[in-house]
N, C-alpha and C positions, 0 to 999 in steps of 0.2 A: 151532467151525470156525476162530475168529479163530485161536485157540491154535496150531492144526495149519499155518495159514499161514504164521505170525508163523515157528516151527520148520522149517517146510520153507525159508522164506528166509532163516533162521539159517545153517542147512542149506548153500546154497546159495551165498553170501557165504564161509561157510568155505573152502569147496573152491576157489572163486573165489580165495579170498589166497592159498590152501596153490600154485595153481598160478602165481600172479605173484609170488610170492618165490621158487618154485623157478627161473622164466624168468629174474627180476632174479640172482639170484645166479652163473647161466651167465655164466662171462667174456667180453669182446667179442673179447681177442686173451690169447696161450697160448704161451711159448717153449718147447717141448722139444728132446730131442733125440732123433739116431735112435735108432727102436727102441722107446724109451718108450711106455709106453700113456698114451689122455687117457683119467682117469677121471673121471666126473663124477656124481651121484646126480642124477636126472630123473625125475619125475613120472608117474605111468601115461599112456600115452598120448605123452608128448614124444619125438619120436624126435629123435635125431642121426646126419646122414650128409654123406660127403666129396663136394664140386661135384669132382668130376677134371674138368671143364674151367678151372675154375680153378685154377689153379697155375704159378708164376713161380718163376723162382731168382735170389736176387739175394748181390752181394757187396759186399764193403766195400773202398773203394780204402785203408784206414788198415792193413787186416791182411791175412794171407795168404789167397790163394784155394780154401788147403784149411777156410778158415773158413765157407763160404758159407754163406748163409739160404736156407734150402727155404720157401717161403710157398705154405701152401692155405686151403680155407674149409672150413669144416662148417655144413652147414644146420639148422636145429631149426625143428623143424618138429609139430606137435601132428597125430598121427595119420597120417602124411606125405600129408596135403594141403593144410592149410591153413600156408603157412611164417609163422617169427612171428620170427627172427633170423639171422644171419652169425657165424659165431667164426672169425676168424686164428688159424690155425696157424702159427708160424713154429719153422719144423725145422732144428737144428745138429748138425752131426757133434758123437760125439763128443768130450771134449775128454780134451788128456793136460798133464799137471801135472808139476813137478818139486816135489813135497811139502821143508818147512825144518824151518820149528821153529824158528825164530834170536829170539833176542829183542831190538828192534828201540827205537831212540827214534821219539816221532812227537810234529811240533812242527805243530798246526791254526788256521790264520790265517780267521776268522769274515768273512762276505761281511757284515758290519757291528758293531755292537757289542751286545752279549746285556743285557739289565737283569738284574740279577740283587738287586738290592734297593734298599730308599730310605731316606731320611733329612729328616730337618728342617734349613732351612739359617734358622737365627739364630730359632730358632721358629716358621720359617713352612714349609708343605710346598704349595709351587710349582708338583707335579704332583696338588693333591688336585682340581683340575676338568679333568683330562686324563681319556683311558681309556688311559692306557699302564698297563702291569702286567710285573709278574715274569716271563721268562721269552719279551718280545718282544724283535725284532732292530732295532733301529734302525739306518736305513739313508741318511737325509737329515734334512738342517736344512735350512730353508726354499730348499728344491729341490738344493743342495747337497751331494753323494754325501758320505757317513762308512763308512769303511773302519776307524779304528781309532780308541781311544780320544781318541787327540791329536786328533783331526780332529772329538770331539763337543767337544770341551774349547775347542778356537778358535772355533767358531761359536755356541757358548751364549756366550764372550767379546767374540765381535764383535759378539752384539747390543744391549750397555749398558744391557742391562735390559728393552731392549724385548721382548713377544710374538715366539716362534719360532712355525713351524709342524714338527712334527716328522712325519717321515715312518716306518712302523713295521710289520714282517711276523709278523702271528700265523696260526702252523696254516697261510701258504700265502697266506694273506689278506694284501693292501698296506688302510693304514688312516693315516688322518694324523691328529693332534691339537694341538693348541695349550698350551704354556705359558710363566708369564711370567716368567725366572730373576732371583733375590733376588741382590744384592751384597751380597759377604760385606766383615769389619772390613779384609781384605787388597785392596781392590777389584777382586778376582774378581766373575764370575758364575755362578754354581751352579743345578741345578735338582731337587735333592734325589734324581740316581738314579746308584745304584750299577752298574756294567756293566762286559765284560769284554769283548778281541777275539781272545780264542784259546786254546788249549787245548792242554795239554803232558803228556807221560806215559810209560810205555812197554808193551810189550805183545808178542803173539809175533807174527810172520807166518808164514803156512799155507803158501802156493805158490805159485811163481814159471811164470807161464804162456809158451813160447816161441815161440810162435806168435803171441803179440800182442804179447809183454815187460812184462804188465801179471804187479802184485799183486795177493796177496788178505791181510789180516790181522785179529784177533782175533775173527773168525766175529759181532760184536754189531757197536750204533754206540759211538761216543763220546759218553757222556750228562751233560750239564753238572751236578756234584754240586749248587749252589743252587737249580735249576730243575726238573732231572728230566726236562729236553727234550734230544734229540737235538742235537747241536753243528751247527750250520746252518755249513758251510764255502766259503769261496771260493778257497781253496787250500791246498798242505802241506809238509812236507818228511818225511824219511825219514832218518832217523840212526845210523849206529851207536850201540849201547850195548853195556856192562858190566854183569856179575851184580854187584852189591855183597854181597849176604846175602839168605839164603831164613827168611822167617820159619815153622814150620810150621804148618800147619791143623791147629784142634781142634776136638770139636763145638761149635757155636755160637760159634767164632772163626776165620773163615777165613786164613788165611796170606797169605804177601804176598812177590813177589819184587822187593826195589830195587834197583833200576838204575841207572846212571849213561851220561845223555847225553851223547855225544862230537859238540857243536855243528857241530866244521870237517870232519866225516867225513858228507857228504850222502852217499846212496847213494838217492833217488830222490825221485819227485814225487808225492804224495796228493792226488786228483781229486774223492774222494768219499766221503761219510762215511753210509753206507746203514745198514739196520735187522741186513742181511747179513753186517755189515763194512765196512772201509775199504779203497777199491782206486786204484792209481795206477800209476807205472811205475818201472821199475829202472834206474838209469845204472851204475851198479859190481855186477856179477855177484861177482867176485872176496871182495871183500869179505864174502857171504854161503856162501864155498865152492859156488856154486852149477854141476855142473856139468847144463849140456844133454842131456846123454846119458841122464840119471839120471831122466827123466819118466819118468810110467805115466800110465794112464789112469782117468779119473773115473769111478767106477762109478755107476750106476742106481740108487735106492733099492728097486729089483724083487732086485737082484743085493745087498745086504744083508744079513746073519744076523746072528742072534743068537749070541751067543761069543766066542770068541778075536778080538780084533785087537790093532794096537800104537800107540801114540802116540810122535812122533819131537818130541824135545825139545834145547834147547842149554843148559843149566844149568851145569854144571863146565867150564872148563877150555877154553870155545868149542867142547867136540867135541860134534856131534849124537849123541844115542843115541835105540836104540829101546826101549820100556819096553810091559810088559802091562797091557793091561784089554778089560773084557768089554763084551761090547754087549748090555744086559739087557733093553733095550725099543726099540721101532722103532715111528715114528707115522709111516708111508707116506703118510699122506692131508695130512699138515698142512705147507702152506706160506705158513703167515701168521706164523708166527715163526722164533725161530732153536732152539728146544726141536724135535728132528727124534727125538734117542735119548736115551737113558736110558746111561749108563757107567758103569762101575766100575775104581775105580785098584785094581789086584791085586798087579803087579809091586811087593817087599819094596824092591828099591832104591830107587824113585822114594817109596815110603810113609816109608820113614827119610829121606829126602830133604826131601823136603815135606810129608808126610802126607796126600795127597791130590790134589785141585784145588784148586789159591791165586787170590790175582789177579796178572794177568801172563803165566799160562798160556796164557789165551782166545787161542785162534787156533790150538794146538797142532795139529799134523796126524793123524788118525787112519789109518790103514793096512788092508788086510781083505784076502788072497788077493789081493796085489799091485796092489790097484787103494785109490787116496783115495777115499775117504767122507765126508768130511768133515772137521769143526775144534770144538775143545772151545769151550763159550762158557758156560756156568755152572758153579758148586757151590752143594751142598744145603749150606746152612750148618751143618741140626745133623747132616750126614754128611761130613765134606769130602773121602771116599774113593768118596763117587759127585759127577755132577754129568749139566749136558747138553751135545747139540753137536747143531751144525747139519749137513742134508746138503751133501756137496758138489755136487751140480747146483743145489742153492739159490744158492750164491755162487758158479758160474761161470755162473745165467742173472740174476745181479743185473748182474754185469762185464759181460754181455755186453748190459745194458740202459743203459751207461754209453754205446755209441758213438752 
């Protein structure tokens, strides 16, 4: 009898978690836009339905009033009587894009300074009773803001040896710790870590939005190569570049397009460095042939096939072209990364060209029955004629989580 108990409230227990992780996993708020359907997997019994008394329109005094937020709720509710949650909906027209393809410089100034490794300063390691580690942001010396290297470098100086307190962000987390920097045979003070305040490279940008004048570029973030973390930024610039040489992709050696940065040629401001991409605004249109007239519209990941579309690239000669590849897989359901499709580079021009997808490319624009879809953001290394790309409603509801 014990047996049959012990089983029945196995039993029972199960069903119990199976139904508070399906509740916990329902989002509390949800940007779409019109038309989109919410789809969500729920539990026998869990209904979901719209409050129509609630519902509000709101806009943004930053952008245009054809941008508005439609905001409603949906109830969940378990068998609809007993309610157990609220989800925001927040509803945006759709949006229209002037898709590029330009290959772009991007110079990322760090909202403090990254560690990125350590050292021994005269045999001794300074931060070995600290908890700083690899790959935090250091942001204060004893209460005193660090914005860049120079600025950790005078305050481990101005303290003569003495204990700092160092102030420090992991994962999101503010955390402070203490150490007590060694004078070197130059009468420096040092604290044995290596760090950096910013980040440099170049990459494609996808599309220029004119309704807000905001960008969007290489569909990923900027991932600090010593660390493997996201580039934590507090601002940016936007630069012209130059193709110097296309290296090709082979299997298991991806390609590589080098560029060259034209420092005195700013052509806009980068705000934000998401999982999405990096988005900011445009001050010189000109400079990217960008005309206004030449939007379409962001397509639906419902309105997606499989097949034909095109990728618009700038590689020779500053002229945009459009080149073939296929859309061989589509993950409608996933919006936790930027892996949305599956593509393949077809078009022989672009294949003698580059052989594929390189680095450099990410952000390329994809095209489909005159509507964007998206932006290329990987290759398979041991195929570099397939790779992935994000949708585009992903990184026009990332941008539109910026305001």
């Amino acid at each position: 009898m014990n047996f049959f108990k012990k089983a029945i409230l196995i039993i029972v227990l199960l069903i119990l978690l199976i139904y508070v992780s399906n509740i916990t996993n329902i989002p509390d708020s949800i940007l779409l836009f019109k038309g989109e359907n919410f789809n969500v997997k729920t539990a026998l019994g869990i209904k979901i339905n719209e409050n129509t008394d609630k519902k509000i329109i709101q806009t943004s005094a930053d952008i245009d009033t054809e941008n508005f937020v439609e905001k409603k709720t949906l109830s969940v509710s378990f068998l609809n009587i007993f309610n157990i949650k609220e989800i925001e909906i927040n509803e945006i027209p759709q949006a229209e894009v002037v898709p590029l393809g330009n290959i772009v410089g991007l110079r990322l100034y760090a909202s403090g300074v990254l560690v990125i490794g350590k050292t021994e300063i005269k045999g001794e390691k300074p931060y070995k009773t600290s908890t700083i580690k690899e790959g935090d942001l250091i942001t204060a010396v004893n209460s005193k803001k660090v914005e860049t290297t120079t600025d950790l470098i005078t305050s481990v100086n101005d303290s003569k040896g003495n204990s700092i307190e160092i102030t420090y962000v992991r994962e999101g987390i503010i955390y402070t710790t203490t150490i007590e920097p060694v004078k070197t045979d130059k009468d420096e003070y040092k604290i044995g870590l290596w760090v950096r305040d910013g980040a440099i490279g170049v990459g494609t940008i996808s599309y220029y939005e004119p309704s807000t004048k905001y960008f969007a570029a290489l569909g990923h973030p900027i991932i600090d190569t010593d660390t493997g973390e996201i580039v934590s930024i507090k601002e940016g610039e936007l630069v012209n570049a130059s193709v110097i040489s296309i290296k090709k992709g082979e299997g298991g050696n991806p390609g590589e397009i080098k560029g060259s940065l034209k420092s005195d040629e700013k052509i806009g401001q980068i705000s934000t460095n998401t999982k999405f991409g990096i988005y900011g605004t445009l001050d010189n249109l000109s400079s990217l042939n960008i005309d206004k007239e030449n939007k379409i519209k962001v397509a639906l990941r419902e309105e997606i096939k499989t097949g034909d579309a095109k990728v618009l690239l700038t590689l020779e000669d500053g002229i945009r072209k459009e080149y073939d590849v296929k859309i061989k897989k589509i993950y409608k359901n996933n919006d936790k990364d930027n892996k949305s499709m599956l593509i393949e580079i077809v078009d022989e021009d672009l294949k003698n060209l580059t052989g594929g997808i390189i680095q450099g490319m990410s952000g390329a624009p994809l095209i489909q029955n005159g509507k964007f879809i998206g932006a290329i953001t990987h290759v398979l290394v041991n195929n570099s004629e397939l790779g992935y790309a994000v949708f585009g409603d992903l990184m026009i509801k990332q941008m539109r989580c910026q305001w």
